[in-house]
NUZA-958978 format. One line per 8 residues: number of its first residue (from 1); for each residue z, x negated, y negated of N, C-alpha, C. Coordinates in steps of 0.02 Angstrom, whole numbers, plus 32768, in hexadecimal, padded with zeros to 4 digits. Layout:
REM NUZA-958978
NUM = Z,X,Y,Z,X,Y,Z,X,Y  ...
***
This chain:
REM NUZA-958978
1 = F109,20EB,FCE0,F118,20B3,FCB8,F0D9,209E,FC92  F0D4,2080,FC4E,F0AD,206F,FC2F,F0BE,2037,FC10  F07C,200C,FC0A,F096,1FD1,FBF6,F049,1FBD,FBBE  F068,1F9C,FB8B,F02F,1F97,FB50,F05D,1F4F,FB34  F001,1F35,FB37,EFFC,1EFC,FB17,EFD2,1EEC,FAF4  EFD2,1EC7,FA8E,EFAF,1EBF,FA85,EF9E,1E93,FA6F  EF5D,1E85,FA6D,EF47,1E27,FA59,EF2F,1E32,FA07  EF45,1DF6,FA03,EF2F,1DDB,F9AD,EEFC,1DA8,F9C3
9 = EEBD,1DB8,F9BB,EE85,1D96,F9D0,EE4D,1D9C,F9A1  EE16,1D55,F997,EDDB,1D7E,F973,EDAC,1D81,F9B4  ED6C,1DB6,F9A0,ED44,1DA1,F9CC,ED25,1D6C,F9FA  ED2B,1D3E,F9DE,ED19,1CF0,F9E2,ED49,1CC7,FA2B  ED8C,1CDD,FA14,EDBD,1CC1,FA3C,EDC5,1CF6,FA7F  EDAE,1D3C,FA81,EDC0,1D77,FAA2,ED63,1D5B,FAF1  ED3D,1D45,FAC1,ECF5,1D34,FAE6,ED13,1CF7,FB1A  ED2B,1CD4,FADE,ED3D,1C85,FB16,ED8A,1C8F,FB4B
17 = ED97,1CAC,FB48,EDCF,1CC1,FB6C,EDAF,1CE1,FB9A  ED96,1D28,FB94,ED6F,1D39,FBCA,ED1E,1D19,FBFF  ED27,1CEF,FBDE,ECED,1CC2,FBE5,EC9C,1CDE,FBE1  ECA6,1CF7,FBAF,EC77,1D0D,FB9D,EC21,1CD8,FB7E  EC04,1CDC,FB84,EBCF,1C9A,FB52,EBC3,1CBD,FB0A  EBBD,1C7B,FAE4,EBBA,1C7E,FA9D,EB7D,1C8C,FA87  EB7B,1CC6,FA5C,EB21,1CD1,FA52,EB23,1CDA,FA04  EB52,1CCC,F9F4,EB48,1CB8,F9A1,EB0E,1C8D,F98F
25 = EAEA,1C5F,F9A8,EAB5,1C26,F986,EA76,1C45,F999  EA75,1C8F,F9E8,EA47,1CB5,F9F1,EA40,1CE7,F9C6  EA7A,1D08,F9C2,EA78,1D2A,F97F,EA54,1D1E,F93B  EA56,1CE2,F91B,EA6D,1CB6,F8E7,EA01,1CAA,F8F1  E9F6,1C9A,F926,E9BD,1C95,F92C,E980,1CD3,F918  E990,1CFE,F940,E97A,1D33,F94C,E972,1D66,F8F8  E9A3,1D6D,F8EC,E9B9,1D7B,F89B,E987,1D72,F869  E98A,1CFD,F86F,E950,1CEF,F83E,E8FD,1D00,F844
33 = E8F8,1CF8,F8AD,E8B5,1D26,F89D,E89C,1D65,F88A  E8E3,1D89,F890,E8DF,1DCF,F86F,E8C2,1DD5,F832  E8E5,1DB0,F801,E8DC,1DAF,F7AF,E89C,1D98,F7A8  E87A,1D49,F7BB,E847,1D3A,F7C1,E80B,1D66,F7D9  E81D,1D96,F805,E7D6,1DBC,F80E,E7D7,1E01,F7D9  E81F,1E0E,F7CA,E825,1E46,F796,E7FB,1E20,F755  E813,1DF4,F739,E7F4,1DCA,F6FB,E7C6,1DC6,F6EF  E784,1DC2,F72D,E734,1DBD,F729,E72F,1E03,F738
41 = E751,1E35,F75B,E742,1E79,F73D,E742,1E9A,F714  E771,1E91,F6EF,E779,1EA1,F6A6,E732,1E72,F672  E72D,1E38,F696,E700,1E25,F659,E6B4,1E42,F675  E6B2,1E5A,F6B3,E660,1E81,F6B9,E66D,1EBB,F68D  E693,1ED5,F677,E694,1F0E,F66C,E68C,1F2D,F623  E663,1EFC,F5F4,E662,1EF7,F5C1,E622,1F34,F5B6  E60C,1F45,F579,E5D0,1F85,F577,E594,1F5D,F59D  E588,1F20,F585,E53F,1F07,F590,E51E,1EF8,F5C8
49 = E568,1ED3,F5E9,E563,1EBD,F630,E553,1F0E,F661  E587,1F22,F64A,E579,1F71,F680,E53A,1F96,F650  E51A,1F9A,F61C,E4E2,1FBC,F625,E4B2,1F9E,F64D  E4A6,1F41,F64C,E47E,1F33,F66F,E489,1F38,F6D1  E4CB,1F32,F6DF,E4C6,1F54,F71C,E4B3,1F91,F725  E4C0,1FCB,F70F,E4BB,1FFC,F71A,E46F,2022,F70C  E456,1FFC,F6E5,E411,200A,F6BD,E3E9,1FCB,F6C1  E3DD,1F9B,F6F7,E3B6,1F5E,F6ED,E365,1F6F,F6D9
57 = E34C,1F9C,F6F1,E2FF,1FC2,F6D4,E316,1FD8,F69D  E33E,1FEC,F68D,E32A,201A,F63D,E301,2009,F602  E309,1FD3,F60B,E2DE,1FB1,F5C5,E28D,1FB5,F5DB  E288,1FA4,F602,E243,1F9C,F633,E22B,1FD5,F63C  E253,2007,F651,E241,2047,F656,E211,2068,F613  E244,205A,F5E2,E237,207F,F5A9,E1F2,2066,F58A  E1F5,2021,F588,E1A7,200E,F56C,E17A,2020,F5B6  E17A,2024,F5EA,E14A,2045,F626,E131,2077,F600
65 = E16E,20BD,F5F4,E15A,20F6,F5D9,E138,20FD,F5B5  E138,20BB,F560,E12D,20ED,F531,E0E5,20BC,F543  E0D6,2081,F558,E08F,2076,F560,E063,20B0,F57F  E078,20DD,F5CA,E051,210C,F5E2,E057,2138,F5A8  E087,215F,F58B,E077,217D,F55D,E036,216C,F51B  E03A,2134,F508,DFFF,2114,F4C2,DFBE,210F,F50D  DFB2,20FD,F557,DF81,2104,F55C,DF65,214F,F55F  DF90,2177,F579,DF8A,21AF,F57B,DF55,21CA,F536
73 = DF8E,21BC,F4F5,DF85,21D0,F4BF,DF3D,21B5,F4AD  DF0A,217B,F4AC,DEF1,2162,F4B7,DEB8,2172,F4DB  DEBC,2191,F51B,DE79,21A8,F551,DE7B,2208,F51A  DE9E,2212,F50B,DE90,2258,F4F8,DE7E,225C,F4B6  DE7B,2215,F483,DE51,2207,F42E,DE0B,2211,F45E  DDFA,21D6,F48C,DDD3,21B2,F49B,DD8C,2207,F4AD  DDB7,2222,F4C6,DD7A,225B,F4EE,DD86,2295,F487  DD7B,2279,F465,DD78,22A4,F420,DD8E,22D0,F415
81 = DDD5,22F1,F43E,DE0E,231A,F415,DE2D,22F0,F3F9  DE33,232A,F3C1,DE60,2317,F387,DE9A,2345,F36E
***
């Protein structure tokens, strides 16, 4: 024997019937901090912001270099090659 029954239910009414707890406002919560931490990720992620993370010496670097280079250039006028 088989026996079938079926409910016209939404989720909502199918939770509270089974007594289930309501996590819609956890949901609802959870969601907006989602977007909110997506939103400031998207805005690090612009060229400038990530070259300076990714490269915070670079600029520094480069004038380091080319100064040792001009002293370089510099100690080797100084001893009279030319």
């Amino acid at each position: 024997m088989k026996i079938s029954i079926d409910i016209d239910c939404t989720p909502e009414e199918a939770r509270t019937f089974l007594g289930l707890p309501d996590v819609a406002p956890l949901q609802a919560e959870v969601m907006q901090e989602l977007g909110d931490r997506l939103k400031a990720a998207m805005k690090s992620m612009d060229p400038e912001s990530l070259w300076k993370t990714w490269m915070p010496m670079a600029g520094a670097s480069f004038d380091q270099m080319q100064k040792a280079f001009w002293a370089q250039f510099d100690r080797h006028q100084e001893k009279g090659h030319k």
